[in-house]
Backbone of each chain as ProteinMPNN parsed JSONL, in Angstrom:
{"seq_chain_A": "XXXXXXXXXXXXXXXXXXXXXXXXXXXXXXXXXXXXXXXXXXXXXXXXXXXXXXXXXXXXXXXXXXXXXXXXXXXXXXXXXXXXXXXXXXXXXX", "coords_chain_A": {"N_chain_A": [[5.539, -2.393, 20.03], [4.428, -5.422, 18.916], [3.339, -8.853, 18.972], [3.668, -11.628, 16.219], [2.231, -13.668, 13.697], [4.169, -14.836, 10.71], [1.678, -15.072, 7.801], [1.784, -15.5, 4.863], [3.091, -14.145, 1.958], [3.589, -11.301, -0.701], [3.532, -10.44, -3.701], [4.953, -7.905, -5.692], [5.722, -5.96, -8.534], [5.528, -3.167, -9.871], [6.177, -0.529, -7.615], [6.868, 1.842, -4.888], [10.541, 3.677, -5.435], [12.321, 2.659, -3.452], [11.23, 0.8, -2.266], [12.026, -1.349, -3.415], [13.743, -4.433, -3.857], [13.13, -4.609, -1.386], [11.428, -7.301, 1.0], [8.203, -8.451, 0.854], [5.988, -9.096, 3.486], [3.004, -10.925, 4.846], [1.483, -10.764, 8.061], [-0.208, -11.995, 10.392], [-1.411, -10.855, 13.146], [-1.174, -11.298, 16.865], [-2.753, -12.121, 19.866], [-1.303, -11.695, 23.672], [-1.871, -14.405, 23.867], [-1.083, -16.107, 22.091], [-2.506, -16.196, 20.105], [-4.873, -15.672, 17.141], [-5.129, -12.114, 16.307], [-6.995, -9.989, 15.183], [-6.846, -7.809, 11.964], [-5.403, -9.276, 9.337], [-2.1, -7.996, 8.255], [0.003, -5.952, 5.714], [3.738, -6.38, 5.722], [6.94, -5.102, 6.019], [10.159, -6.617, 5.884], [12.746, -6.7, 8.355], [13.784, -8.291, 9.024], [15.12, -10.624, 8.268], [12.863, -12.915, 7.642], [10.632, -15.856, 7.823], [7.97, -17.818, 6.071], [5.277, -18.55, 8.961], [6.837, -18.271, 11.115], [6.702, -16.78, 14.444], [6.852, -13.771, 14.92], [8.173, -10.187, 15.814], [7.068, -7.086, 15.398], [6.937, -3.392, 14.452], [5.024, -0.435, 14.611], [3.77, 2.013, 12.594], [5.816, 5.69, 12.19], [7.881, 4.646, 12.905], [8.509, 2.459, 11.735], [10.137, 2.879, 9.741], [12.784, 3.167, 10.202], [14.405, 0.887, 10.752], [15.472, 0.693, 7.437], [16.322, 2.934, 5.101], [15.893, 5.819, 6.933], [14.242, 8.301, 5.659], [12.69, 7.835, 3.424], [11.356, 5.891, 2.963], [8.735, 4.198, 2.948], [7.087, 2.789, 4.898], [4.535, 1.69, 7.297], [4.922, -0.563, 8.57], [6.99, -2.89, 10.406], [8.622, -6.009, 10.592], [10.643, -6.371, 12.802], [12.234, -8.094, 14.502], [12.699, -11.849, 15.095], [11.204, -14.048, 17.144], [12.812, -16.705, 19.079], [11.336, -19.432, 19.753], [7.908, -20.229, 19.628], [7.526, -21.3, 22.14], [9.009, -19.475, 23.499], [8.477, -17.344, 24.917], [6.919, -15.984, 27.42], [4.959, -15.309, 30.02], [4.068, -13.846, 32.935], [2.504, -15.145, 35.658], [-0.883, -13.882, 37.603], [-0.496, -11.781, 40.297]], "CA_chain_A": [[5.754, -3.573, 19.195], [2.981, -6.851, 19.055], [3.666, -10.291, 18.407], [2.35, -11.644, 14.645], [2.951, -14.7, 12.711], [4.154, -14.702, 9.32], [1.667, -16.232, 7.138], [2.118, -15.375, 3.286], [4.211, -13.46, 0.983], [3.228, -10.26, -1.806], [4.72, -10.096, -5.027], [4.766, -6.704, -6.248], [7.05, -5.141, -9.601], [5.67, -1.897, -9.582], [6.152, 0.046, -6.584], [8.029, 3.184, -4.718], [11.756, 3.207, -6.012], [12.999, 2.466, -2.006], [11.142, -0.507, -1.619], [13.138, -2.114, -4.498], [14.56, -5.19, -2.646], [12.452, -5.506, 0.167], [10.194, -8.203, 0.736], [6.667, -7.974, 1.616], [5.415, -10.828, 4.34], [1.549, -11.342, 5.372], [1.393, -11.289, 9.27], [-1.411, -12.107, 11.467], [-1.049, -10.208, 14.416], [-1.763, -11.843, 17.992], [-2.702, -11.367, 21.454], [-0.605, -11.829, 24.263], [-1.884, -15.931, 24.382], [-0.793, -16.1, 20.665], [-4.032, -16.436, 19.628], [-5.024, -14.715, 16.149], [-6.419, -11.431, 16.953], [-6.792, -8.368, 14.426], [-7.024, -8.204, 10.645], [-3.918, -9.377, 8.521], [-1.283, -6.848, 7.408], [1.147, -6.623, 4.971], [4.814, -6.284, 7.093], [7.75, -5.176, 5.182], [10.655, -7.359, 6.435], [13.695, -6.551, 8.43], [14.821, -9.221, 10.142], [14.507, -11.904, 7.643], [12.176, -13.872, 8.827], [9.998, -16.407, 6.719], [6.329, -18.13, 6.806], [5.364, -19.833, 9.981], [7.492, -17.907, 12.256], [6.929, -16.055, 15.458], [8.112, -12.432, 14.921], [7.429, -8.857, 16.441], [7.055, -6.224, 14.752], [6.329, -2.047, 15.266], [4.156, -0.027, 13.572], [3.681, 4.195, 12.324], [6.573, 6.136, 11.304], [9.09, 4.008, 13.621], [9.027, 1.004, 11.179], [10.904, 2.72, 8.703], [13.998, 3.246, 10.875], [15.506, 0.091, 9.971], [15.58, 1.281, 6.304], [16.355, 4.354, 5.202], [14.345, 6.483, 7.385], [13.728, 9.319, 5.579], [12.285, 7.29, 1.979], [10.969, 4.075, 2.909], [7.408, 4.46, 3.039], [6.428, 1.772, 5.706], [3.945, 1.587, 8.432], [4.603, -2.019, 9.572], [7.724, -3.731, 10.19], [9.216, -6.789, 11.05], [12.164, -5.978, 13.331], [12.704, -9.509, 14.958], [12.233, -13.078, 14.921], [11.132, -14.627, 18.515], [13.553, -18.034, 19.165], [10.075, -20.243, 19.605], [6.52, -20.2, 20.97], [7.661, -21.382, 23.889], [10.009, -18.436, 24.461], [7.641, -16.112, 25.077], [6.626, -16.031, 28.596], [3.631, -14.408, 30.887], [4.064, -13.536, 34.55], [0.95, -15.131, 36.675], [-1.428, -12.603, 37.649], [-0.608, -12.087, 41.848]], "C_chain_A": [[4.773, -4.657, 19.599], [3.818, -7.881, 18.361], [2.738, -10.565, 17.058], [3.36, -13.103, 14.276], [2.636, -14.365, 11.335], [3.413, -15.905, 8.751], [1.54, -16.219, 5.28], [2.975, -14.153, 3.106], [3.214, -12.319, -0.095], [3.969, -10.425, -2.509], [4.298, -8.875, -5.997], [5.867, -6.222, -7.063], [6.83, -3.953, -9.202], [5.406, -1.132, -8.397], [7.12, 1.286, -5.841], [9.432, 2.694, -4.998], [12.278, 2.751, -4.612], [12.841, 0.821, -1.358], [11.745, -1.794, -2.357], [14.012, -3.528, -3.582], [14.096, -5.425, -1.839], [11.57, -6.406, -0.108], [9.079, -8.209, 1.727], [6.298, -9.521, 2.563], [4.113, -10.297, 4.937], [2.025, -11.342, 6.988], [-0.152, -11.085, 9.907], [-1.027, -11.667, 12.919], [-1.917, -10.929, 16.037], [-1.68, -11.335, 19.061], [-1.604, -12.493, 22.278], [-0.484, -13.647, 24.629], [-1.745, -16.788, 23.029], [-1.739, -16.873, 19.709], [-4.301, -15.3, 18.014], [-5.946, -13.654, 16.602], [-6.06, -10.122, 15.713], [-6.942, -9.225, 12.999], [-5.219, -8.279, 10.412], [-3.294, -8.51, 8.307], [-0.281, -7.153, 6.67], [2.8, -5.905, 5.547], [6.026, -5.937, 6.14], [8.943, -5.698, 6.243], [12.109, -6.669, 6.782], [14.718, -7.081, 9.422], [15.313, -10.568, 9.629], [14.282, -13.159, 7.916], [10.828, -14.176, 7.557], [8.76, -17.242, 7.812], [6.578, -19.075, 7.731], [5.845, -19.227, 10.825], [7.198, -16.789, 12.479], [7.608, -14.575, 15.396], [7.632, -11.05, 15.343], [7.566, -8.002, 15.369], [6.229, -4.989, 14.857], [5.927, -0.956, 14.235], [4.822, 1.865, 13.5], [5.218, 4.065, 11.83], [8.584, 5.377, 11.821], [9.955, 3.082, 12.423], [9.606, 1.474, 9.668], [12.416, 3.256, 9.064], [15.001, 2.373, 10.397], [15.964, 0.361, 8.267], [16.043, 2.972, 6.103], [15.303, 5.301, 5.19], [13.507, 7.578, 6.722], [12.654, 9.053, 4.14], [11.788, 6.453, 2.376], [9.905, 4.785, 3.403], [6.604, 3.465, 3.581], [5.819, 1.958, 6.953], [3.858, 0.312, 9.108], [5.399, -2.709, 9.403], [7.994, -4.574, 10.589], [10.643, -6.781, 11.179], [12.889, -7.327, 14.196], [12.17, -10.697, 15.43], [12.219, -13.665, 16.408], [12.001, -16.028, 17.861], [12.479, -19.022, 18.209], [8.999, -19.887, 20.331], [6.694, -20.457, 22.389], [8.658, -20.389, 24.324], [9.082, -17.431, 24.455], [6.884, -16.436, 26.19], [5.511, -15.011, 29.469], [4.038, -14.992, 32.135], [2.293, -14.135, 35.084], [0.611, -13.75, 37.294], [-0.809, -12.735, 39.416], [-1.215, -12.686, 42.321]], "O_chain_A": [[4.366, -4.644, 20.761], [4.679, -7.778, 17.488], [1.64, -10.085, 16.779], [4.531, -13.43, 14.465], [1.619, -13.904, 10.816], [3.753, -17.086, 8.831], [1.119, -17.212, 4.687], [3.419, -13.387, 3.962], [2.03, -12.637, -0.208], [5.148, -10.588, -2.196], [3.451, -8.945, -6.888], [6.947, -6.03, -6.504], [7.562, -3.433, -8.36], [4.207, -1.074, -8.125], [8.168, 1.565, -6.423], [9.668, 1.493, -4.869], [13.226, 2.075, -5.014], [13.503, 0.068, -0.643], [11.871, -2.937, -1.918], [14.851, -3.302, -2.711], [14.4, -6.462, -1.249], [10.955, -6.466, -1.173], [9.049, -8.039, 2.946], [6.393, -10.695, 2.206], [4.162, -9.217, 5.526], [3.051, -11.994, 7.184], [-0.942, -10.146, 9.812], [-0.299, -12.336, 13.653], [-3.142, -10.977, 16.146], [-0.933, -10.424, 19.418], [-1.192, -13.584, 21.884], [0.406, -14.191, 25.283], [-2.199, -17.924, 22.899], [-1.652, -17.799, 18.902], [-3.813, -14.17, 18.012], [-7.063, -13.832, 17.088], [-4.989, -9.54, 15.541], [-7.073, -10.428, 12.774], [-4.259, -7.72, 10.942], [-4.106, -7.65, 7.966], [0.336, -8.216, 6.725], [2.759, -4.69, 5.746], [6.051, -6.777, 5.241], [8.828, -5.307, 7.405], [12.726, -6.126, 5.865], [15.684, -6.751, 10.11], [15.802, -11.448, 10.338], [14.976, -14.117, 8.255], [10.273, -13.395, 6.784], [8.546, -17.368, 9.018], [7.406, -19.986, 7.742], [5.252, -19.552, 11.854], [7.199, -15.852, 11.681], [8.749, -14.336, 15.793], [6.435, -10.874, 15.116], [8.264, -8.335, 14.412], [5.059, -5.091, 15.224], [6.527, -0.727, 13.184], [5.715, 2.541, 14.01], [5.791, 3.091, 11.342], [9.732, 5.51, 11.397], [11.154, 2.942, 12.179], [9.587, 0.756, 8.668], [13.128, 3.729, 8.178], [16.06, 2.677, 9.849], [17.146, 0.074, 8.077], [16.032, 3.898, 6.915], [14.417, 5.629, 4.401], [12.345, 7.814, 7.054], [11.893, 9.96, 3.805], [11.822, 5.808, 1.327], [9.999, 5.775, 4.129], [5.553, 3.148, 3.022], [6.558, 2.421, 7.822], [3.032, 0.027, 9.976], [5.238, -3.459, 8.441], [7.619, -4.373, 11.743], [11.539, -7.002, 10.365], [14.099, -7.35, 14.419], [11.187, -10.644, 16.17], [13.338, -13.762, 16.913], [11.974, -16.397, 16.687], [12.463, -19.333, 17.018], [9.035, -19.347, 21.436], [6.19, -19.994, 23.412], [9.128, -20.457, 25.459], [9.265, -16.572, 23.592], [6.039, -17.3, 25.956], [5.56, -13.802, 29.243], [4.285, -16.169, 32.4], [1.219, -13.576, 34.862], [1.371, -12.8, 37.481], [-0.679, -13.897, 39.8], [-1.148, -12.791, 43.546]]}, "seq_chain_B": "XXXXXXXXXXXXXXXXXXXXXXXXXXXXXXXXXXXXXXXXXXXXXXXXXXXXXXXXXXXXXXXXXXXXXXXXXXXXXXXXXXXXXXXXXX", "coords_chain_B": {"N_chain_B": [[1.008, -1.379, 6.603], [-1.757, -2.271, 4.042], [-3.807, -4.46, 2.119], [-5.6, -3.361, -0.43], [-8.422, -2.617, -3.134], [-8.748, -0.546, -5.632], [-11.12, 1.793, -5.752], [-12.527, 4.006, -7.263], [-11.996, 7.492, -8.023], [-10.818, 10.604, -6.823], [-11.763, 13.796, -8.041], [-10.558, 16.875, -7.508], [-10.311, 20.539, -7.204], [-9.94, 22.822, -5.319], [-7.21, 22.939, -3.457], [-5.136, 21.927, -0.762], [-2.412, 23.51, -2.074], [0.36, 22.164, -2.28], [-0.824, 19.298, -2.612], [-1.262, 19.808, -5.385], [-1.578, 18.427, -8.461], [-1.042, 15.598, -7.644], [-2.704, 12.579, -7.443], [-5.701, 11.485, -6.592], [-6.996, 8.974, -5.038], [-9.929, 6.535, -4.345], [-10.035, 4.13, -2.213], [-10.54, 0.337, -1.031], [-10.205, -1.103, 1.531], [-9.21, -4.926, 1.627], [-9.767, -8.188, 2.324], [-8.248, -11.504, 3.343], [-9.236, -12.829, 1.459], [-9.921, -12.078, -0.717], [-12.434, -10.582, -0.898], [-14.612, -7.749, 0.204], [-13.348, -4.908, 2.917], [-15.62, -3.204, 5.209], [-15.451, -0.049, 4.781], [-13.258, 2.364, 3.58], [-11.215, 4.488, 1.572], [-9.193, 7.205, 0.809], [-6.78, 8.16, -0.678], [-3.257, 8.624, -1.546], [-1.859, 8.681, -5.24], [1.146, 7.481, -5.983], [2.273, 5.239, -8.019], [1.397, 5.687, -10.017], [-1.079, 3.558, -10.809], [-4.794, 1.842, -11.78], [-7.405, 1.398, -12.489], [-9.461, -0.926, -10.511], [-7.396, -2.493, -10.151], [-5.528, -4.224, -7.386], [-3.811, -3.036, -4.435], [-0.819, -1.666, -2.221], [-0.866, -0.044, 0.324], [-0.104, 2.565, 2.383], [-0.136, 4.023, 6.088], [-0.721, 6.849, 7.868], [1.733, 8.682, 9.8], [3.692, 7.383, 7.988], [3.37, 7.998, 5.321], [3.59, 10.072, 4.034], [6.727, 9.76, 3.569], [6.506, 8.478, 1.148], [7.815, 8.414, -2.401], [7.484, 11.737, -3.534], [5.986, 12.777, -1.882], [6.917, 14.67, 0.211], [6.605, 16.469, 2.863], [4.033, 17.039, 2.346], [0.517, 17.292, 3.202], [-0.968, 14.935, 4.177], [-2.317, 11.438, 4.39], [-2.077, 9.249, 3.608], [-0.929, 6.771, 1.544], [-0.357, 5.419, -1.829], [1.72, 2.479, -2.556], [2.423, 0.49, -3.622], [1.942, -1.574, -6.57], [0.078, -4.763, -6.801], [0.986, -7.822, -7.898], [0.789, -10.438, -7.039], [-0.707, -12.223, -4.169], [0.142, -14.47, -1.573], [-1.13, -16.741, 0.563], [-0.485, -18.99, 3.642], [-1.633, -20.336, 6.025], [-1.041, -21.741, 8.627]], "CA_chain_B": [[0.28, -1.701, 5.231], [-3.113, -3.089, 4.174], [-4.126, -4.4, 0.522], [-6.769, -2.442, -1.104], [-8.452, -2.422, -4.334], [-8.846, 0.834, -5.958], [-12.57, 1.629, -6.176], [-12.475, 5.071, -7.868], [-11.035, 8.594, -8.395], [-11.53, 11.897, -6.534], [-11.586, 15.27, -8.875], [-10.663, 18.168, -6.673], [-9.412, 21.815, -7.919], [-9.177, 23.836, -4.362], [-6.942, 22.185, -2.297], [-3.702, 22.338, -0.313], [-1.159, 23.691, -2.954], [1.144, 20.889, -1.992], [-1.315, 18.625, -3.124], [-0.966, 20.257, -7.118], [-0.405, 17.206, -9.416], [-1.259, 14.299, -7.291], [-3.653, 11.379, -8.63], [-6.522, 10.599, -5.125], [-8.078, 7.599, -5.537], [-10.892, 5.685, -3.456], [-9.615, 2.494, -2.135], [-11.322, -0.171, -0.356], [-9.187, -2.608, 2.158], [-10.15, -6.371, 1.293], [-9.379, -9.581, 3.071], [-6.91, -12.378, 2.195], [-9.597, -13.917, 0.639], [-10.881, -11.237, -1.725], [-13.607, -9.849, -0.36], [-14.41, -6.446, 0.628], [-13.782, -4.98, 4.178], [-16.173, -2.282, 5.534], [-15.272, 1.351, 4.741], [-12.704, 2.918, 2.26], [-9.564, 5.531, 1.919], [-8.896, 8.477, -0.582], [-5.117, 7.798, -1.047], [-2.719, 9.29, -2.543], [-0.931, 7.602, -5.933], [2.642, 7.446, -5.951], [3.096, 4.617, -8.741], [0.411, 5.055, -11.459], [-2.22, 2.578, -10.014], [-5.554, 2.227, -12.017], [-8.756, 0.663, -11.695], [-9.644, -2.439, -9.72], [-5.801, -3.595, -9.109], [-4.844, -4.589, -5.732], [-2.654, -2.259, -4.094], [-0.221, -1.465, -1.461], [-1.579, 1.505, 1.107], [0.685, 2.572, 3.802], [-1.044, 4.986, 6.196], [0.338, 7.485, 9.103], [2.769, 9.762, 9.063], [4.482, 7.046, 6.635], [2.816, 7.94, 3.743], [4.789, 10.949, 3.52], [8.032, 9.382, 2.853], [6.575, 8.112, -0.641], [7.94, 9.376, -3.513], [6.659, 13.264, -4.058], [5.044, 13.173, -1.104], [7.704, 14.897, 1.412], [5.881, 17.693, 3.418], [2.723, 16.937, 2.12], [-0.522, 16.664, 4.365], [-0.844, 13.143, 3.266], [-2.297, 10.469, 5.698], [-2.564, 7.637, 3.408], [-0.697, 6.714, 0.118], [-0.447, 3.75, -2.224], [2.873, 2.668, -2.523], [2.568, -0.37, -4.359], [0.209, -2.67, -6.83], [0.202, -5.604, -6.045], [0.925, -8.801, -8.774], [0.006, -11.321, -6.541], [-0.175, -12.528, -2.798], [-0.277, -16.002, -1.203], [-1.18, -17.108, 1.892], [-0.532, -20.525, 3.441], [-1.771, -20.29, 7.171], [-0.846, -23.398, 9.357]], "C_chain_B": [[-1.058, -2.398, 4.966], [-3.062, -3.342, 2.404], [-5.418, -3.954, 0.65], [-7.087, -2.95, -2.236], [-9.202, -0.503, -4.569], [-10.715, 0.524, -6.463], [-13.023, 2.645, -7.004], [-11.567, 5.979, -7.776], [-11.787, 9.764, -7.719], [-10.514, 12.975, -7.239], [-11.945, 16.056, -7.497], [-9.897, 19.738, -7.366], [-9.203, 22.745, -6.768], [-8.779, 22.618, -3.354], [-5.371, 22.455, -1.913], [-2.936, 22.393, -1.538], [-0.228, 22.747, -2.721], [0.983, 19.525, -2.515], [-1.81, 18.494, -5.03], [-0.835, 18.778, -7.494], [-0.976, 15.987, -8.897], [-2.554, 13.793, -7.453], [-4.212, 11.189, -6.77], [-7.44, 9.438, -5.599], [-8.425, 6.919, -4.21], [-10.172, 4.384, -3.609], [-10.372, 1.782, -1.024], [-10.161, -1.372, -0.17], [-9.878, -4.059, 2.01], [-9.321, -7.117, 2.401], [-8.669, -10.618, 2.277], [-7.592, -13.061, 1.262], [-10.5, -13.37, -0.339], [-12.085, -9.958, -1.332], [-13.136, -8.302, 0.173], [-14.357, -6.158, 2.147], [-14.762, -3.74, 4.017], [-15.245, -0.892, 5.644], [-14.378, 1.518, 3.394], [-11.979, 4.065, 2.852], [-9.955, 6.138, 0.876], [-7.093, 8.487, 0.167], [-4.532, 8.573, -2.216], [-1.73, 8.711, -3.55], [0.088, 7.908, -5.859], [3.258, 6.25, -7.323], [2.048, 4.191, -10.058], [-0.676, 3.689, -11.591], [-3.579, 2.85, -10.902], [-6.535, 1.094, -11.601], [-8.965, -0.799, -11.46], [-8.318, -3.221, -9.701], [-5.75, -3.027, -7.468], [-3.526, -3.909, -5.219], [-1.977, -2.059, -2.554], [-0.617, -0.22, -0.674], [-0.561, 1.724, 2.163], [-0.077, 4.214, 4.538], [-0.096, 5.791, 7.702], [0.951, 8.22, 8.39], [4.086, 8.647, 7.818], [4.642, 7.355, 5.511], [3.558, 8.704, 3.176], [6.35, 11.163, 3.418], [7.674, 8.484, 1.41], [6.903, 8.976, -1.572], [7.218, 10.36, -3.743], [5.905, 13.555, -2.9], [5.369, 14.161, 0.24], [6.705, 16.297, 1.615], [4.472, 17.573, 2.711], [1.397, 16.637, 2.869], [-1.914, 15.63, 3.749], [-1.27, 12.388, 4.6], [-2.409, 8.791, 5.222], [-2.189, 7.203, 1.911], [-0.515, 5.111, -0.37], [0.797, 3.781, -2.9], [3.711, 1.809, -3.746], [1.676, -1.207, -5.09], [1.049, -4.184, -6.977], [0.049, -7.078, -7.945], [0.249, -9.913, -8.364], [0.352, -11.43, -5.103], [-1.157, -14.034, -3.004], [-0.215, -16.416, 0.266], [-1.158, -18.468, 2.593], [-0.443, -20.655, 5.167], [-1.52, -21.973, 7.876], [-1.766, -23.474, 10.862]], "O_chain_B": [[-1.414, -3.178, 5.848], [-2.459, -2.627, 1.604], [-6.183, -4.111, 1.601], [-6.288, -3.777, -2.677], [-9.835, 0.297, -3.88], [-11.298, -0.354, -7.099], [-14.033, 2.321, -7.628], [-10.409, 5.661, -7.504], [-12.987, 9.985, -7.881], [-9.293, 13.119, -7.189], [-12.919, 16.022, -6.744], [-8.858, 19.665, -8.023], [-8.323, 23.581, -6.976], [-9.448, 21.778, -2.752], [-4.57, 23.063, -2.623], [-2.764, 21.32, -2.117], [-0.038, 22.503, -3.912], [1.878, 18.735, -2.813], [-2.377, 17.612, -5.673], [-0.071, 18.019, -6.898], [-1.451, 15.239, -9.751], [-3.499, 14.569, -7.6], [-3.44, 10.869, -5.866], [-8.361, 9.284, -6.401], [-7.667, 6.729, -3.259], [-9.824, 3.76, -4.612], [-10.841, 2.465, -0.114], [-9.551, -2.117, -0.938], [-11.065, -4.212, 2.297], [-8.443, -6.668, 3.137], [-8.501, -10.684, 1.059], [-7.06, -13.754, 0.395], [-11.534, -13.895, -0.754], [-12.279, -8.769, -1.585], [-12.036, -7.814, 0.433], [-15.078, -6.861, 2.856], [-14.829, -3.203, 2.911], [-14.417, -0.751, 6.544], [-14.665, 0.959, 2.336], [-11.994, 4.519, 3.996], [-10.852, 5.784, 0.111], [-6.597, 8.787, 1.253], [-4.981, 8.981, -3.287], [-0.724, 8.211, -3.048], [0.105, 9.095, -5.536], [4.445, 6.296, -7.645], [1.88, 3.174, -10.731], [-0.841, 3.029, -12.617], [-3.801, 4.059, -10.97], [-6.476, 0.228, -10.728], [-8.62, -1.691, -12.236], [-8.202, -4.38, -9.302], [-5.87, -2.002, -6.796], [-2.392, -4.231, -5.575], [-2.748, -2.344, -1.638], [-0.641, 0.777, -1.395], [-0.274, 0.725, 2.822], [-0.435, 5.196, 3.887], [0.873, 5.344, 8.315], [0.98, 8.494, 7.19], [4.994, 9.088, 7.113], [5.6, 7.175, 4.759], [4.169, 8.463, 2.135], [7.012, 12.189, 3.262], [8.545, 7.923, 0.745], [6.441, 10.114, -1.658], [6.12, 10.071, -4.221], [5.184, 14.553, -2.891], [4.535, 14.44, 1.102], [6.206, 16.971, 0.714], [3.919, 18.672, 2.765], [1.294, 15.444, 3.152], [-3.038, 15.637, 3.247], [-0.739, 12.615, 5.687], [-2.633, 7.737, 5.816], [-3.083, 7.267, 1.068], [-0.516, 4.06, 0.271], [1.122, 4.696, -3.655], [4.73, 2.004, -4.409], [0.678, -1.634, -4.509], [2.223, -4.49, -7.187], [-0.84, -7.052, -8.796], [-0.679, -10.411, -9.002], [1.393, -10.937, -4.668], [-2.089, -14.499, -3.66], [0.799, -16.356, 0.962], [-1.944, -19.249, 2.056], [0.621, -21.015, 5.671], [-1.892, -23.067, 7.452], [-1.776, -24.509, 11.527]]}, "name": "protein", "num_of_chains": 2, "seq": "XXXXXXXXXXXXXXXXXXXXXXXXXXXXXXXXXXXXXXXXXXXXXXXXXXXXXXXXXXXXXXXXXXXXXXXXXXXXXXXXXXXXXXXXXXXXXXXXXXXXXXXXXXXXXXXXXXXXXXXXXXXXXXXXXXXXXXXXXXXXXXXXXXXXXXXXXXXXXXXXXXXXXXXXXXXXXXXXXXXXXXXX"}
């Protein structure tokens, strides 16, 4: 799982019959100093969790667990919303 | 997931029997702000997708939970087209 902020929305009618109901969110995926790092993706949502906010989320055939696993045709979900930026903590190096 | 636009169509006639029936189309991943990125997919349709709309790609062993696609040796399908997206970075 990687840290990402949500920053837009998709609006899609036609699409697989499973994803019916879900909603698509934009995340920018970051490094560990929540810095933007990587290209954008589009995140299908299962924590509901809106723009602006802090949220993890885990990729491949995992991220369609929260859904029904065997139909949902997602490689990138959003499984939960961090508190705040400041809850996310790094150990000093030794 | 990534957005794409569909850039063409691949005609094939020998190929995995599994693959009978299904629509491949060239897609090219863009950026939030239109543009093209570097490289391109052969995807597999799942929702009647045609030329130059913006589409939904999901890639991995995901792909093959899209509609028609179960047991299929599939690494990359399009799931959804896309009406619009908006981005509003802070």
């Amino acid at each position: 799982m990687q840290l990402a902020r949500v920053i837009g929305t998709v609006v899609s009618t036609i699409k697989d019959e499973s994803l019916e109901g879900r909603k698509f969110l934009i995340v920018q995926t970051l490094d560990a100093d929540l810095q933007a790092k990587g290209k954008p993706q589009v995140a299908l949502d299962a924590a509901g969790a809106g723009i602006g906010e802090l949220v993890f989320w885990c990729r491949g055939k995992e991220a369609s667990f929260p859904f029904k696993r065997d139909s949902t045709p997602t490689d990138c979900t959003i499984v939960g919303i961090v508190d705040s930026d400041s809850h996310v903590f790094k150990f000093r190096n030794p | 997931m990534i957005i794409a636009r569909i850039l063409g169509t691949v005609v094939s006639t020998q190929k995995d029997e599994r693959l009978s029936g299904k629509k491949l189309l060239i897609v090219k991943p863009i950026n939030l702000d239109g543009t093209d990125q570097s490289g391109y997919v052969v995807a597999v349709d799942t929702v009647g997708a045609g030329y130059h709309e913006k589409v939904l790609v999901v890639a991995g062993s995901s792909a093959r939970l899209a509609e028609g696609n179960k047991d299929c040796p599939v690494d990359s399908a399009i799931v959804g087209i896309i009406d619009s997206f908006e981005v509003n970075k802070k």
